[in-house]
N, C-alpha and C positions, 0 to 999 in steps of 0.2 A: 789668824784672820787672813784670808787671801784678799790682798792686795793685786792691783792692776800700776807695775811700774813702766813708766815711759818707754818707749823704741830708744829716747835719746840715751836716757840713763841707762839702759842697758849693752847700749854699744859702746858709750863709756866705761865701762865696767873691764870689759875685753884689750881696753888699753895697756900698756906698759906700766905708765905710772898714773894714779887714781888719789884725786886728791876730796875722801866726802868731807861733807860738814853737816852740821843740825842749826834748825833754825827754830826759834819759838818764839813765839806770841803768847801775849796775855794779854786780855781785854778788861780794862780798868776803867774806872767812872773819869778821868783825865782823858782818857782816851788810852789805844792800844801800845804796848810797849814790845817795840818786835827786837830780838836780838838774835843772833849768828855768831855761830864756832870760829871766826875768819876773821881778820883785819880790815878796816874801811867800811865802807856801805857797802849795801846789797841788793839788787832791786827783785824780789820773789813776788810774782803775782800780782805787779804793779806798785805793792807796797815796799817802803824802803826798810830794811832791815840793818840796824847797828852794830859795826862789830865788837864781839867781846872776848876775842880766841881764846886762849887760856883759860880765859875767869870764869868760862860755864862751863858746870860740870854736869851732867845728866849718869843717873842710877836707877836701874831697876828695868828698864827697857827692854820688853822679851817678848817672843811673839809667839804665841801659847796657841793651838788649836780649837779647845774647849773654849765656855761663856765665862770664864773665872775672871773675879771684879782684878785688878790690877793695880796699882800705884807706882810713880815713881819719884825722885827725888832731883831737884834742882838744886844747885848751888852754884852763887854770883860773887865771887870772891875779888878781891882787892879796886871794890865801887867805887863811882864818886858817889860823892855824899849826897849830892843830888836825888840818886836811886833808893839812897837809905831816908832819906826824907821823904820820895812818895811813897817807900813803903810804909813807913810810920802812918802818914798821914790818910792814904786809901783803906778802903775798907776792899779787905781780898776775900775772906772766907766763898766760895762759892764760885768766882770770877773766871770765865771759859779760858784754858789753856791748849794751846795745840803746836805740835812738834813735828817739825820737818825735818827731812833726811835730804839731801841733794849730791851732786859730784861738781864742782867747782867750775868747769867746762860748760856744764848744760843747765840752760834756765830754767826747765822743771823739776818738780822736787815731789816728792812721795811724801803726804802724811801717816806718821806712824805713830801717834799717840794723841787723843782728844780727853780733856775731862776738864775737873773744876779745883780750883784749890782749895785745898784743907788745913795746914797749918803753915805756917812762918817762926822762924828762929834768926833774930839779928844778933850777929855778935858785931859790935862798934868799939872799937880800941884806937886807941890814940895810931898805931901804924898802919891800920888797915879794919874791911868792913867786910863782912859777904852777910847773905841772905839765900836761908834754904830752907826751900818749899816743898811741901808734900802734896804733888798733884792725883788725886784720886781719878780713876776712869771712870766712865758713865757706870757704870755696871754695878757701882760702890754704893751707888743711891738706890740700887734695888735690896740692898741687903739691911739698908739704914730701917730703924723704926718710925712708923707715920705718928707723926706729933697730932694729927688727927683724928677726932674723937667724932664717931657715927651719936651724935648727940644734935636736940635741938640746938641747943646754945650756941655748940662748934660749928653748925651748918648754918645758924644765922648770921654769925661775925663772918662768912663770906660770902652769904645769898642772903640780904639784910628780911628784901619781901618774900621769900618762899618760907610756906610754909609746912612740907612734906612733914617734916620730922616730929609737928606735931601732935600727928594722929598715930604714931608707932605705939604707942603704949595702949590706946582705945582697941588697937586691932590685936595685939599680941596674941591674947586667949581666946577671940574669938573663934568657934567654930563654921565653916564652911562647908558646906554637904552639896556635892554635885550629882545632879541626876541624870541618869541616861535614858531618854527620847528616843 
């Protein structure tokens, strides 16, 4: 997918020494949880991001020319317990995830991956915790099956007063014969 990267980041780039990072967000019912490849805070887009160097790992990141649905993997290794409590506690399934590329120098940052998450695996031991997530890209929801049923019933548990659906059967076998004037 072509992307549009900054003037800044890429004169960065042309530097000596280049130091990038990633940064991601997730949008959770608490509110959003932003973290970063780097040490301290961060302030991306107004919003502060937390560091987690080491402990987040990002897998599967690839930038494909064709519509192909995508995934990748997150892993938050050696957490406070804090992180492992809201993940217990929040409901992720579905929850917008989005991952930034930056260079350390320059305050904008390139998004390079958007979707929703899909599954969670907590491993919790007495010396240490991670959490890794499988974020599906948009594209993963076109390929999924519609739990929706072209039925009167399914059409009225979300249109309660419409009643389209229930004259499909009266019409089915009718015939219509057009004339030409």
């Amino acid at each position: 997918m072509a992307r549009t990267v900054p003037e800044d980041i890429l004169t960065a780039l042309t530097q000596r020494e280049v130091e990038p990072f990633y940064a991601i967000e997730i949008d959770l019912d608490s509110g959003p949880l932003r973290l970063w490849t780097g040490r301290g805070e961060r302030t991306i887009g107004g919003e502060t991001y937390t560091g987690g160097g080491s402990f987040i790992g990002i897998e599967g990141l690839e930038e494909v020319a064709d519509l192909s649905a995508k995934n990748i993997t997150l892993t938050l290794s050696g957490i406070e317990s804090s992180i492992v409590s809201l993940a217990l506690q929040e409901p992720y399934q579905r929850r917008q995830v989005r991952v930034f590329w930056g260079v350390r120098s320059v305050t904008e940052v390139v998004e390079v991956f958007a979707g929703s998450l899909n599954q969670m695996v907590i491993e919790d031991s007495p010396d240490s915790a991670s959490i890794t997530v499988t974020v599906d890209s948009k594209l993963v929801e076109l390929e999924k099956a519609s739990n929706y049923r072209y039925t009167s019933e399914s059409h009225k548990s979300r249109h309660a007063n419409d009643t389209f659906f229930d004259f499909v059967a009266a019409i089915q076998d009718k015939q219509i014969v057009f004339e030409n004037k």
